[in-house]
N, C-alpha and C positions, 0 to 999 in steps of 0.2 A: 445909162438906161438902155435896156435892148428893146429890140422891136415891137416885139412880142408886148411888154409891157406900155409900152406908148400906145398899142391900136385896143390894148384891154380895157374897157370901159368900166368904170369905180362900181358903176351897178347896173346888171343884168337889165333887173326889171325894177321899176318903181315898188316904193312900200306898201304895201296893200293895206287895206283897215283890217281890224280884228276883228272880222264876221267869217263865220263858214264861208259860207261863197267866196269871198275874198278870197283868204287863205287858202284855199281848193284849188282854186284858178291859179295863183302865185304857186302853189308846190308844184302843179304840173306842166307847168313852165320852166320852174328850178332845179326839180329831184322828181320827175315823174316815179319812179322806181318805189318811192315810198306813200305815194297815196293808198296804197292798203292799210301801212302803216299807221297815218293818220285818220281812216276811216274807222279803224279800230277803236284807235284812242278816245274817235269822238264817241263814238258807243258809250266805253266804259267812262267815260264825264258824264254823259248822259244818264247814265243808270246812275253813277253814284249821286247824280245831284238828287235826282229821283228819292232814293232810298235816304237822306240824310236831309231831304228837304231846301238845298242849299243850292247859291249860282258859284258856289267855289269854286266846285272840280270844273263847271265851266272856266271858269277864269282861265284857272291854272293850265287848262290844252289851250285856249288862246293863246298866253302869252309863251307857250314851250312852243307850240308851233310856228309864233310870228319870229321868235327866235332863231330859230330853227331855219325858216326861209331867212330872214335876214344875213345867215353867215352864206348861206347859198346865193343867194343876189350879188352877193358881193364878193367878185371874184379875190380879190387881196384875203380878204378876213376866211374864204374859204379855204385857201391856200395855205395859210396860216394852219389852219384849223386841221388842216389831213396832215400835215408835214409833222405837228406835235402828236396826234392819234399815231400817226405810223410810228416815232418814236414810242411811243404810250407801247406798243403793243409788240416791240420786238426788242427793248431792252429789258435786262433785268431789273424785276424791283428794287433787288438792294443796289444799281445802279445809281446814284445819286440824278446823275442825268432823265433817269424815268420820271422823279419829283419833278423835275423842270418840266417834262413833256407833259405829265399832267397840272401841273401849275398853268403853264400857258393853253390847254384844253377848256380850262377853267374860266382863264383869264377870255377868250375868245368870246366864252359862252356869257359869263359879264359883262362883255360890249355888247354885245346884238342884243341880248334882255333891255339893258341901257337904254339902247337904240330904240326899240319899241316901245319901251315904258314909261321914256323921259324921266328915267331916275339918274 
């Protein structure tokens, strides 16, 4: 084990709940860079539940974006997570190995969901 991984701490920040506030305060602590991003997304949940009458599209930006911070919190699982994107995005498709980068892109993003939704 090197240094570096001894003084890394398993998580950034504690799990935050599944409320705006929450999640706002936890992304810009995690991924400042993407709170636009997610101000967007809340938008368009917003609108669509609006127009469809539904708390779905809510749901669904809660639980993408508890996700989301989750792999970020966690410095291991984020790790993980760029090292298969960077494979993901610089080999060839018909590379067999790119299956595997996005397999475990995959696989990363099925743990942190997991993680938030006690599935």
């Amino acid at each position: 084990m090197t240094a570096r991984q001894a003084e890394e701490p398993a998580e950034l920040i504690p799990q935050p709940e599944m409320t705006f506030p929450a999640l706002r305060a936890a992304l810009a602590r995690v991924a400042p860079s993407r709170l636009a991003e997610f101000q967007a997304d809340r938008d368009s949940a917003f609108t669509a539940a609006t127009q469809h009458a539904s708390f779905n599209p809510i749901r669904i930006f809660q639980i993408k974006w508890a996700a989301e911070i989750e792999i970020e919190r966690r410095p291991a699982l984020a790790a993980r997570y760029r090292s298969a994107l960077d494979r993901a995005n610089t080999l060839d498709r018909d590379d067999p190995r790119w299956r595997q980068a996005m397999d475990e892109c995959l696989a990363v993003h099925n743990e942190a969901r997991a993680a938030v939704t006690g599935d």
